[in-house]
C-alpha positions as CSV (number, residue, x, y, z in Angstrom):
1,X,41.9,143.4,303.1
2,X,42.3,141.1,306.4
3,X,39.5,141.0,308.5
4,X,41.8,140.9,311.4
5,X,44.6,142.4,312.7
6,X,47.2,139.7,314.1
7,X,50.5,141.2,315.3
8,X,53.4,140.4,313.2
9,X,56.7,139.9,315.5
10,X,59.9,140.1,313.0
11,X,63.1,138.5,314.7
12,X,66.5,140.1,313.6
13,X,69.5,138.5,315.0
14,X,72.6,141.3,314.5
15,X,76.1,140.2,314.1
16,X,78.5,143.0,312.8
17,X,75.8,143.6,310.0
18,X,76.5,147.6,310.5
19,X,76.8,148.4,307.0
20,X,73.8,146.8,305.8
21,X,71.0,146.7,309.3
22,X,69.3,150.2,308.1
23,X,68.1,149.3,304.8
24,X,66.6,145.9,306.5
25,X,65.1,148.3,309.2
26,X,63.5,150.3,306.5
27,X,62.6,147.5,304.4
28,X,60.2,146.3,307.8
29,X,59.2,149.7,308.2
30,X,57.7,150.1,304.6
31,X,55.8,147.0,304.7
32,X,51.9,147.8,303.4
33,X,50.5,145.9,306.7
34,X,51.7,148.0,309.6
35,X,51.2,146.0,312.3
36,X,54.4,144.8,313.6
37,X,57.1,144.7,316.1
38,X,61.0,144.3,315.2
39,X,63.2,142.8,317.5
40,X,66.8,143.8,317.0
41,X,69.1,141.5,319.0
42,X,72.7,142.5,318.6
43,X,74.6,139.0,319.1
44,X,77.9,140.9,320.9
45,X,78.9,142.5,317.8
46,X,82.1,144.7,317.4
47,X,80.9,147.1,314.7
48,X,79.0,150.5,315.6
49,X,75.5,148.5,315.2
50,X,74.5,150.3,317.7
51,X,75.8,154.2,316.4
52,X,73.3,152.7,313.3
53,X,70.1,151.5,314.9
54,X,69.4,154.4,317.4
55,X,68.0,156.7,315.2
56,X,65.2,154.4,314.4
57,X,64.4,153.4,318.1
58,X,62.4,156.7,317.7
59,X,60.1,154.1,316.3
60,X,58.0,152.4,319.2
61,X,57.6,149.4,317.3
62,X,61.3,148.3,317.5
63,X,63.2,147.2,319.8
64,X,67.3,146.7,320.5
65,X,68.4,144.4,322.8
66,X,72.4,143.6,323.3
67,X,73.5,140.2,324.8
68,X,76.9,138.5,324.7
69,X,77.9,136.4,321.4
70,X,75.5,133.4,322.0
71,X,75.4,132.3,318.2
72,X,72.5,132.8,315.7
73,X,70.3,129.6,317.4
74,X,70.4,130.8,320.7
75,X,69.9,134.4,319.5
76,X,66.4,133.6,317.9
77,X,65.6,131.6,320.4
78,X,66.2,134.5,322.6
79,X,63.8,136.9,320.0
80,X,60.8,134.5,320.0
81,X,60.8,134.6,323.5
82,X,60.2,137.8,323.3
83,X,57.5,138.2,320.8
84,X,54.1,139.7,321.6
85,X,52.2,138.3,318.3
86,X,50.1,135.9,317.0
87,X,52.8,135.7,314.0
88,X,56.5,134.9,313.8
89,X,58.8,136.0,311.1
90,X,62.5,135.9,310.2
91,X,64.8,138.3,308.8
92,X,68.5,138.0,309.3
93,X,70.2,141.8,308.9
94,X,71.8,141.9,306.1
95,X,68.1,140.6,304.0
96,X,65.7,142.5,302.6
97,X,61.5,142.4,302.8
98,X,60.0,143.5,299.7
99,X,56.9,146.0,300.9
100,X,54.0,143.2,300.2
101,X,56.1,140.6,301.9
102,X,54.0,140.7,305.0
103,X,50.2,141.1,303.9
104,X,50.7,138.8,301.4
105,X,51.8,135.8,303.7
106,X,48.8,136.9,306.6
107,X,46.4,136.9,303.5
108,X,47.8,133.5,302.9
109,X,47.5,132.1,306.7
110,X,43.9,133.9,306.8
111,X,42.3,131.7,303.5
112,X,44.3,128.6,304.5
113,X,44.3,127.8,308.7
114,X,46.0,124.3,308.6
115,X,49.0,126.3,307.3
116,X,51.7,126.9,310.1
117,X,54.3,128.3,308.4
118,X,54.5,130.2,305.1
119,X,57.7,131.3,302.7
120,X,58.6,132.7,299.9
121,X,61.1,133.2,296.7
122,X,64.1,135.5,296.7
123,X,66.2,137.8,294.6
124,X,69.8,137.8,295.1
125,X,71.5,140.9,295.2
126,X,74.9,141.5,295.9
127,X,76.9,144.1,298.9
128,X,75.9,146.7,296.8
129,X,72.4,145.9,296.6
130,X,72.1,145.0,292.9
131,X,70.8,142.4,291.6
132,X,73.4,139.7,291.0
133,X,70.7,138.1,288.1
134,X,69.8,134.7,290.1
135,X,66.1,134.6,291.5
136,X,64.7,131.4,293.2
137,X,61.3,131.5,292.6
138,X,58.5,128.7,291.2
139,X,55.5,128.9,289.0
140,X,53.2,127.4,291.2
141,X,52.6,128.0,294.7
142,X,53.2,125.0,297.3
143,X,51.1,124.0,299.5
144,X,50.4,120.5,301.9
145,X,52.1,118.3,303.8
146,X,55.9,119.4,303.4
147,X,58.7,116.7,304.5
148,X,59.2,114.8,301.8
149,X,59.7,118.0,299.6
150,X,61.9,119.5,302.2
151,X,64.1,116.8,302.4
152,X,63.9,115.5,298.6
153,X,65.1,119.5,297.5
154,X,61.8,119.7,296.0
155,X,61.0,122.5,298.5
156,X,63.3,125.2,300.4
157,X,62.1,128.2,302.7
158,X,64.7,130.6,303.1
159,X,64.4,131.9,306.7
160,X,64.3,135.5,306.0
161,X,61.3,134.7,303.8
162,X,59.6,132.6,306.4
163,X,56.4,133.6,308.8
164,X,54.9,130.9,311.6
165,X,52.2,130.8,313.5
166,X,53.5,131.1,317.1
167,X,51.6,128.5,318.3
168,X,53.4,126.1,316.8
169,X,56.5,128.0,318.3
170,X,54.9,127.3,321.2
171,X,54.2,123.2,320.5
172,X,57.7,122.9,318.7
173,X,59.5,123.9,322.0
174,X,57.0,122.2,324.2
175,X,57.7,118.7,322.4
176,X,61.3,119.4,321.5
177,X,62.6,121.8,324.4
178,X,64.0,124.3,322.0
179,X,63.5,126.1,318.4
180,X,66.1,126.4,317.1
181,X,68.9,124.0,317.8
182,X,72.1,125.6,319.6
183,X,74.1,122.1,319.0
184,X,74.3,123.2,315.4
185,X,76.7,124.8,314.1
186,X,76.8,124.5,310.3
187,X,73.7,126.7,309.0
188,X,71.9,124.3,308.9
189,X,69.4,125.1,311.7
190,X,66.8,126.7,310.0
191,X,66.5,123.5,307.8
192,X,66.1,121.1,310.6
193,X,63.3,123.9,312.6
194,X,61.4,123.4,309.2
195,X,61.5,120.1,309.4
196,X,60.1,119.5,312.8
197,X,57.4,121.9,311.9
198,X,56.5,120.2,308.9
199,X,55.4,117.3,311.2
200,X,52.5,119.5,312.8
201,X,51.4,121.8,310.2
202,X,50.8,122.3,306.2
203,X,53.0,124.6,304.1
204,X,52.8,127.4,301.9
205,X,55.4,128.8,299.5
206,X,54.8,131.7,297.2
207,X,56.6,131.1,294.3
208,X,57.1,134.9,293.5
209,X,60.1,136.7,295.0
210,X,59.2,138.8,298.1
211,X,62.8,139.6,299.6
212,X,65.9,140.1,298.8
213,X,69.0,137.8,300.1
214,X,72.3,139.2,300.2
215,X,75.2,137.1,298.9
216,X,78.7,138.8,300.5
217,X,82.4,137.7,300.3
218,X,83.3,136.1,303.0
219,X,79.6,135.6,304.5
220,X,79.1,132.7,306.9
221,X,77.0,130.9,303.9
222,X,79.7,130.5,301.6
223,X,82.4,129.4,304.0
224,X,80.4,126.6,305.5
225,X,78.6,125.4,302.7
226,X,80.4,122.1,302.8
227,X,80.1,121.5,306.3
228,X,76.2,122.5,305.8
229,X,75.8,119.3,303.9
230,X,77.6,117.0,305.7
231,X,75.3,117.6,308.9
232,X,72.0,117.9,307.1
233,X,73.0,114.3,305.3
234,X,74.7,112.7,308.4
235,X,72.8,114.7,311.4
236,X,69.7,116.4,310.6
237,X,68.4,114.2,308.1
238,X,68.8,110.9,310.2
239,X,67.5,112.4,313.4
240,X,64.6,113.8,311.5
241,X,63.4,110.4,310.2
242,X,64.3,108.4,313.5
243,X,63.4,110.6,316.1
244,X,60.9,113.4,315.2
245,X,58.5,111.3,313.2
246,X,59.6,112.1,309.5
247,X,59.8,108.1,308.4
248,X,55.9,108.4,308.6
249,X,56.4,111.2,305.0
250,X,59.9,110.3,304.4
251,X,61.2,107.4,301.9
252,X,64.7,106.1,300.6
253,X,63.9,108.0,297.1
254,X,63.5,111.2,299.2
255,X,67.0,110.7,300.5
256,X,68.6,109.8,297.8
257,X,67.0,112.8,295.5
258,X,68.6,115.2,298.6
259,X,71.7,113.3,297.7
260,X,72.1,113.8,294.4
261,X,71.6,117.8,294.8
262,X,74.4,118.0,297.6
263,X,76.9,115.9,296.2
264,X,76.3,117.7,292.8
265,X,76.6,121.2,294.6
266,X,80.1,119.6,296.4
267,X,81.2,118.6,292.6
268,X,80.8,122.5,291.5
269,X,82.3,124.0,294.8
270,X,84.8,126.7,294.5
271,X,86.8,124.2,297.3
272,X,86.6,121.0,294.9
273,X,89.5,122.0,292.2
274,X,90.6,119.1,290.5
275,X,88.9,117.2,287.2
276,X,88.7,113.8,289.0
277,X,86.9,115.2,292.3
278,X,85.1,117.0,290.3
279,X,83.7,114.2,288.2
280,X,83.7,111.9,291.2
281,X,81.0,114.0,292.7
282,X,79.3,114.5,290.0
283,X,79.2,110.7,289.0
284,X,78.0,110.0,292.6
285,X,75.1,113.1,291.9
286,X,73.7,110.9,288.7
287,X,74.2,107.3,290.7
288,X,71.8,108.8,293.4
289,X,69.1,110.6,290.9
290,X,69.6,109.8,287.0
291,X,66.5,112.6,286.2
292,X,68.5,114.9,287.7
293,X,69.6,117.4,284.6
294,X,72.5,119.4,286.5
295,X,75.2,116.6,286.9
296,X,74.8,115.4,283.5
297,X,75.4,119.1,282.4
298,X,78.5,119.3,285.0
299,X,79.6,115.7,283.7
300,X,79.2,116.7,280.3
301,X,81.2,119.6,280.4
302,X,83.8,117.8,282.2
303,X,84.4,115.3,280.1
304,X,84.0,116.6,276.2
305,X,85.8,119.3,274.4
306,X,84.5,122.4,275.0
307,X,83.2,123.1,271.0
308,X,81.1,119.9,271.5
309,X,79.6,120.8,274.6
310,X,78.7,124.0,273.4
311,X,77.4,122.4,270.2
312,X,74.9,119.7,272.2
313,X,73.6,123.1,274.5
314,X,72.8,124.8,271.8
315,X,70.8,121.9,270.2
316,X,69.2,121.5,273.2
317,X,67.8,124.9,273.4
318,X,66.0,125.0,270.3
Protein backbone atom coordinates (compact mmCIF):
# COMPACT_ATOMS: atom_id res chain seq x y z
CA UNK A 1 0.00 0.00 0.00
CA UNK A 2 1.18 3.91 -0.53
CA UNK A 3 1.52 5.77 2.36
CA UNK A 4 0.14 8.65 0.53
CA UNK A 5 -2.36 9.61 -1.56
CA UNK A 6 -1.09 11.85 -4.62
CA UNK A 7 -3.74 12.73 -7.21
CA UNK A 8 -3.29 11.09 -10.42
CA UNK A 9 -4.39 13.57 -13.41
CA UNK A 10 -4.88 11.33 -16.78
CA UNK A 11 -4.82 13.59 -20.04
CA UNK A 12 -7.00 12.20 -23.02
CA UNK A 13 -6.79 14.11 -26.08
CA UNK A 14 -10.18 12.97 -28.39
CA UNK A 15 -10.10 13.07 -32.03
CA UNK A 16 -13.03 11.12 -33.78
CA UNK A 17 -12.06 8.12 -31.39
CA UNK A 18 -16.02 7.48 -30.90
CA UNK A 19 -15.93 3.99 -31.39
CA UNK A 20 -13.25 3.17 -29.16
CA UNK A 21 -13.29 6.40 -26.02
CA UNK A 22 -15.62 4.16 -23.64
CA UNK A 23 -13.57 1.21 -23.12
CA UNK A 24 -10.52 3.73 -22.41
CA UNK A 25 -12.99 5.56 -19.97
CA UNK A 26 -13.59 2.25 -18.26
CA UNK A 27 -10.20 1.08 -18.44
CA UNK A 28 -9.31 4.58 -15.99
CA UNK A 29 -12.24 3.84 -14.08
CA UNK A 30 -11.14 0.24 -13.03
CA UNK A 31 -7.78 1.22 -12.10
CA UNK A 32 -7.05 -0.53 -8.28
CA UNK A 33 -5.79 3.19 -7.05
CA UNK A 34 -8.77 5.35 -7.24
CA UNK A 35 -7.56 8.51 -6.90
CA UNK A 36 -7.76 10.20 -10.17
CA UNK A 37 -9.12 12.83 -12.47
CA UNK A 38 -9.66 12.24 -16.33
CA UNK A 39 -9.56 14.98 -18.53
CA UNK A 40 -11.43 14.39 -21.80
CA UNK A 41 -10.47 17.03 -24.44
CA UNK A 42 -12.40 16.56 -27.53
CA UNK A 43 -9.82 18.14 -30.31
CA UNK A 44 -13.06 19.45 -32.70
CA UNK A 45 -14.05 16.07 -33.64
CA UNK A 46 -16.84 15.17 -36.09
CA UNK A 47 -17.97 11.84 -34.69
CA UNK A 48 -20.77 11.69 -31.83
CA UNK A 49 -17.79 11.69 -29.08
CA UNK A 50 -19.87 13.49 -27.35
CA UNK A 51 -23.47 11.22 -27.61
CA UNK A 52 -20.52 8.52 -26.10
CA UNK A 53 -18.92 10.30 -23.13
CA UNK A 54 -22.05 11.81 -21.39
CA UNK A 55 -23.11 8.89 -19.72
CA UNK A 56 -19.94 8.72 -17.73
CA UNK A 57 -19.78 12.53 -16.75
CA UNK A 58 -22.08 11.06 -14.02
CA UNK A 59 -18.63 10.38 -12.77
CA UNK A 60 -17.29 13.56 -10.79
CA UNK A 61 -13.89 12.54 -11.50
CA UNK A 62 -14.01 13.31 -15.28
CA UNK A 63 -14.16 15.94 -17.10
CA UNK A 64 -15.15 16.85 -21.06
CA UNK A 65 -13.96 19.84 -22.43
CA UNK A 66 -14.50 20.68 -26.40
CA UNK A 67 -12.17 23.21 -28.17
CA UNK A 68 -11.59 23.71 -31.92
CA UNK A 69 -9.06 21.26 -33.79
CA UNK A 70 -5.71 22.56 -32.32
CA UNK A 71 -3.69 19.31 -32.97
CA UNK A 72 -2.65 16.65 -30.38
CA UNK A 73 0.49 19.07 -28.99
CA UNK A 74 -1.48 21.90 -28.29
CA UNK A 75 -4.37 19.65 -27.03
CA UNK A 76 -2.17 18.16 -24.09
CA UNK A 77 -0.73 21.14 -23.53
CA UNK A 78 -4.11 22.37 -23.01
CA UNK A 79 -4.98 19.12 -20.48
CA UNK A 80 -1.92 19.67 -18.20
CA UNK A 81 -2.95 23.02 -17.71
CA UNK A 82 -5.56 21.82 -16.31
CA UNK A 83 -4.54 19.19 -14.01
CA UNK A 84 -5.11 19.41 -10.23
CA UNK A 85 -2.34 16.50 -9.19
CA UNK A 86 0.77 15.87 -8.00
CA UNK A 87 1.02 13.20 -11.05
CA UNK A 88 0.67 13.44 -14.81
CA UNK A 89 -0.32 10.65 -17.02
CA UNK A 90 -1.05 10.02 -20.77
CA UNK A 91 -3.53 8.02 -22.48
CA UNK A 92 -4.54 8.74 -26.03
CA UNK A 93 -8.44 7.39 -26.69
CA UNK A 94 -8.21 4.81 -28.54
CA UNK A 95 -5.40 3.00 -25.63
CA UNK A 96 -6.06 0.97 -22.95
CA UNK A 97 -4.75 0.97 -18.96
CA UNK A 98 -4.56 -2.38 -17.62
CA UNK A 99 -6.16 -2.11 -13.84
CA UNK A 100 -2.62 -2.15 -11.96
CA UNK A 101 -1.31 0.33 -14.42
CA UNK A 102 -1.60 3.23 -11.99
CA UNK A 103 -0.49 1.93 -8.40
CA UNK A 104 2.15 0.19 -9.79
CA UNK A 105 3.95 3.34 -11.40
CA UNK A 106 3.02 5.57 -7.87
CA UNK A 107 4.56 2.54 -6.01
CA UNK A 108 7.41 3.00 -8.25
CA UNK A 109 7.78 7.09 -7.93
CA UNK A 110 7.15 6.47 -3.97
CA UNK A 111 10.53 3.88 -3.48
CA UNK A 112 12.56 5.77 -6.04
CA UNK A 113 12.18 10.06 -5.71
CA UNK A 114 14.87 11.09 -8.35
CA UNK A 115 12.52 9.35 -10.78
CA UNK A 116 10.41 12.01 -12.92
CA UNK A 117 8.79 10.07 -15.22
CA UNK A 118 7.87 6.38 -15.32
CA UNK A 119 6.55 3.95 -18.38
CA UNK A 120 5.82 0.88 -19.19
CA UNK A 121 5.44 -2.14 -21.90
CA UNK A 122 2.38 -2.72 -24.06
CA UNK A 123 0.21 -5.34 -25.77
CA UNK A 124 -0.93 -4.68 -29.14
CA UNK A 125 -4.30 -5.36 -29.89
CA UNK A 126 -6.13 -4.71 -32.90
CA UNK A 127 -9.89 -2.54 -33.68
CA UNK A 128 -11.35 -5.36 -32.29
CA UNK A 129 -9.56 -5.47 -29.21
CA UNK A 130 -7.66 -8.79 -29.63
CA UNK A 131 -4.54 -9.27 -29.28
CA UNK A 132 -2.68 -8.95 -32.54
CA UNK A 133 0.38 -11.40 -30.79
CA UNK A 134 3.22 -8.55 -30.63
CA UNK A 135 4.00 -7.32 -26.97
CA UNK A 136 6.95 -4.84 -26.21
CA UNK A 137 8.04 -5.60 -23.04
CA UNK A 138 11.82 -6.29 -21.35
CA UNK A 139 13.02 -8.58 -18.69
CA UNK A 140 14.50 -6.14 -16.59
CA UNK A 141 13.18 -2.98 -15.43
CA UNK A 142 15.16 0.37 -16.50
CA UNK A 143 16.07 2.66 -14.42
CA UNK A 144 18.87 6.02 -14.38
CA UNK A 145 19.81 8.54 -16.36
CA UNK A 146 17.85 7.98 -19.76
CA UNK A 147 19.20 9.98 -23.05
CA UNK A 148 21.50 7.95 -24.43
CA UNK A 149 19.01 4.93 -24.27
CA UNK A 150 16.31 7.09 -25.63
CA UNK A 151 18.11 8.15 -28.44
CA UNK A 152 20.35 4.92 -29.15
CA UNK A 153 16.60 2.73 -29.27
CA UNK A 154 17.83 1.11 -26.27
CA UNK A 155 14.74 2.64 -24.43
CA UNK A 156 11.07 3.76 -25.68
CA UNK A 157 8.12 5.08 -23.42
CA UNK A 158 5.03 4.84 -25.16
CA UNK A 159 2.95 7.88 -24.07
CA UNK A 160 -0.09 6.16 -23.15
CA UNK A 161 2.11 4.15 -20.75
CA UNK A 162 3.83 7.18 -19.33
CA UNK A 163 3.25 9.02 -15.67
CA UNK A 164 5.43 12.45 -14.63
CA UNK A 165 5.76 14.14 -11.88
CA UNK A 166 4.13 17.50 -12.59
CA UNK A 167 6.77 19.35 -11.29
CA UNK A 168 8.89 18.70 -13.89
CA UNK A 169 5.84 19.74 -16.11
CA UNK A 170 6.17 22.66 -14.40
CA UNK A 171 10.27 23.14 -14.89
CA UNK A 172 10.07 21.66 -18.56
CA UNK A 173 7.69 24.62 -19.63
CA UNK A 174 9.39 27.08 -17.41
CA UNK A 175 12.87 26.43 -19.26
CA UNK A 176 11.46 25.50 -22.59
CA UNK A 177 8.04 27.70 -22.80
CA UNK A 178 5.93 24.74 -23.80
CA UNK A 179 5.43 20.70 -23.28
CA UNK A 180 4.69 19.52 -25.88
CA UNK A 181 5.91 20.99 -29.10
CA UNK A 182 3.07 22.46 -31.47
CA UNK A 183 5.79 22.95 -34.42
CA UNK A 184 5.70 19.24 -34.72
CA UNK A 185 3.89 17.59 -36.83
CA UNK A 186 5.15 14.03 -37.43
CA UNK A 187 4.34 12.07 -34.02
CA UNK A 188 7.16 12.57 -32.97
CA UNK A 189 6.34 14.88 -30.06
CA UNK A 190 6.15 12.71 -27.31
CA UNK A 191 9.80 11.51 -28.22
CA UNK A 192 11.32 14.89 -28.09
CA UNK A 193 9.12 15.79 -24.41
CA UNK A 194 10.93 12.65 -23.20
CA UNK A 195 13.95 13.77 -24.20
CA UNK A 196 13.99 17.12 -22.58
CA UNK A 197 12.84 15.46 -19.45
CA UNK A 198 15.51 13.05 -19.42
CA UNK A 199 17.86 16.07 -18.86
CA UNK A 200 16.24 16.77 -15.27
CA UNK A 201 15.20 13.55 -13.99
CA UNK A 202 15.98 9.61 -13.75
CA UNK A 203 13.74 6.98 -15.49
CA UNK A 204 11.82 4.05 -14.82
CA UNK A 205 10.39 1.52 -17.29
CA UNK A 206 8.53 -1.53 -16.23
CA UNK A 207 9.35 -4.03 -18.46
CA UNK A 208 5.88 -5.97 -18.00
CA UNK A 209 2.94 -4.87 -20.15
CA UNK A 210 0.44 -2.60 -18.36
CA UNK A 211 -1.73 -1.18 -21.43
CA UNK A 212 -2.88 -1.99 -24.34
CA UNK A 213 -2.04 0.07 -27.68
CA UNK A 214 -4.35 -0.12 -30.49
CA UNK A 215 -2.95 -0.53 -34.00
CA UNK A 216 -5.99 0.59 -36.67
CA UNK A 217 -5.97 0.90 -40.48
CA UNK A 218 -5.44 4.02 -41.44
CA UNK A 219 -4.38 5.41 -37.84
CA UNK A 220 -2.13 8.57 -37.82
CA UNK A 221 0.92 6.09 -36.76
CA UNK A 222 1.05 4.14 -39.66
CA UNK A 223 0.61 6.88 -42.27
CA UNK A 224 3.47 9.01 -40.94
CA UNK A 225 5.79 6.64 -39.89
CA UNK A 226 8.24 7.82 -42.53
CA UNK A 227 7.99 11.28 -41.90
CA UNK A 228 8.39 10.30 -38.01
CA UNK A 229 11.92 9.43 -38.76
CA UNK A 230 12.99 11.90 -40.79
CA UNK A 231 12.25 14.66 -38.03
CA UNK A 232 13.47 12.76 -35.08
CA UNK A 233 16.98 12.10 -37.22
CA UNK A 234 17.06 15.63 -38.88
CA UNK A 235 15.05 17.83 -36.15
CA UNK A 236 14.59 16.37 -32.80
CA UNK A 237 17.62 14.62 -32.47
CA UNK A 238 20.05 17.56 -33.51
CA UNK A 239 18.20 20.17 -31.43
CA UNK A 240 18.25 17.76 -28.57
CA UNK A 241 22.04 17.48 -28.48
CA UNK A 242 22.75 21.26 -29.49
CA UNK A 243 20.33 23.10 -27.67
CA UNK A 244 18.69 21.22 -24.64
CA UNK A 245 21.92 19.82 -23.15
CA UNK A 246 21.80 16.08 -24.44
CA UNK A 247 25.67 16.28 -25.91
CA UNK A 248 26.58 16.19 -22.13
CA UNK A 249 24.79 11.95 -22.30
CA UNK A 250 24.74 11.79 -25.92
CA UNK A 251 27.64 10.34 -28.26
CA UNK A 252 28.16 9.57 -32.10
CA UNK A 253 27.57 5.68 -31.32
CA UNK A 254 24.25 6.70 -29.80
CA UNK A 255 23.32 8.27 -33.11
CA UNK A 256 24.38 5.99 -35.18
CA UNK A 257 22.71 2.85 -33.23
CA UNK A 258 19.20 5.26 -33.63
CA UNK A 259 20.26 5.10 -37.27
CA UNK A 260 20.53 1.75 -37.95
CA UNK A 261 16.95 1.03 -36.25
CA UNK A 262 15.15 3.77 -38.57
CA UNK A 263 16.76 3.09 -41.68
CA UNK A 264 16.14 -0.72 -41.11
CA UNK A 265 12.40 0.02 -40.14
CA UNK A 266 12.33 2.32 -43.68
CA UNK A 267 13.92 -0.89 -45.56
CA UNK A 268 10.73 -3.10 -44.20
CA UNK A 269 8.03 -0.35 -44.86
CA UNK A 270 4.95 -1.28 -46.56
CA UNK A 271 5.97 2.17 -48.73
CA UNK A 272 9.55 0.89 -49.69
CA UNK A 273 8.52 -1.92 -52.56
CA UNK A 274 11.21 -2.64 -54.67
CA UNK A 275 14.36 -5.35 -53.95
CA UNK A 276 17.07 -2.56 -54.40
CA UNK A 277 15.42 0.11 -51.95
CA UNK A 278 14.86 -2.45 -49.94
CA UNK A 279 18.40 -3.75 -49.65
CA UNK A 280 19.74 -0.15 -49.88
CA UNK A 281 18.19 0.54 -46.54
CA UNK A 282 19.01 -2.32 -45.12
CA UNK A 283 22.75 -2.09 -46.21
CA UNK A 284 22.78 1.43 -44.76
CA UNK A 285 20.98 -0.21 -41.31
CA UNK A 286 24.27 -2.75 -40.93
CA UNK A 287 26.89 0.29 -42.18
CA UNK A 288 25.53 2.28 -39.16
CA UNK A 289 25.32 -0.77 -36.36
CA UNK A 290 26.91 -4.20 -37.54
CA UNK A 291 25.53 -5.94 -33.95
CA UNK A 292 22.38 -5.13 -35.04
CA UNK A 293 20.67 -8.77 -35.82
CA UNK A 294 17.42 -7.35 -37.80
CA UNK A 295 19.04 -6.08 -41.05
CA UNK A 296 21.17 -9.00 -41.42
CA UNK A 297 17.95 -11.02 -41.20
CA UNK A 298 16.09 -8.51 -43.70
CA UNK A 299 19.46 -8.63 -45.94
CA UNK A 300 19.54 -12.25 -45.72
CA UNK A 301 16.23 -12.87 -46.83
CA UNK A 302 16.67 -10.45 -49.56
CA UNK A 303 19.37 -11.75 -51.06
CA UNK A 304 19.32 -15.85 -50.88
CA UNK A 305 16.76 -18.32 -52.08
CA UNK A 306 14.14 -18.63 -49.95
CA UNK A 307 15.03 -22.78 -49.00
CA UNK A 308 18.39 -21.48 -47.83
CA UNK A 309 17.12 -18.79 -45.74
CA UNK A 310 14.82 -20.94 -44.12
CA UNK A 311 17.54 -23.58 -43.73
CA UNK A 312 20.21 -20.99 -41.88
CA UNK A 313 16.91 -19.84 -39.39
CA UNK A 314 16.29 -22.98 -38.48
CA UNK A 315 19.98 -23.78 -37.67
CA UNK A 316 20.00 -20.83 -35.80
CA UNK A 317 17.21 -21.75 -33.47
CA UNK A 318 18.49 -24.75 -32.19
Amino acid sequence: MLNSTPLVSVITPCYNVAPFIAETIRSVIVQTYPHWELILIDDGSTDNIAEVVQPFLEDKRIQFHVQENQGVSATRNNGVALTKGDFVAFLDGDDVWLPEKLRRQLEVFQKHPDAGVCGTGYIEIDADSQPTGHEVTDIRDFYGQASAPLVSGALSIPLSSGMVRKEVCEQIETDHGYLFDKSITSLSEDYDFWLRCSVWVSFYKIGEPLFQYRVREGNATSITALKRQDSVLNEIVPRFCNIHGGSRYVQRQHIRQLKSILYHERGSSAKTTTWFAKTYWFIRSLLCNPRNRDPWGALGHQLLPKSVYRGIKKLLKR
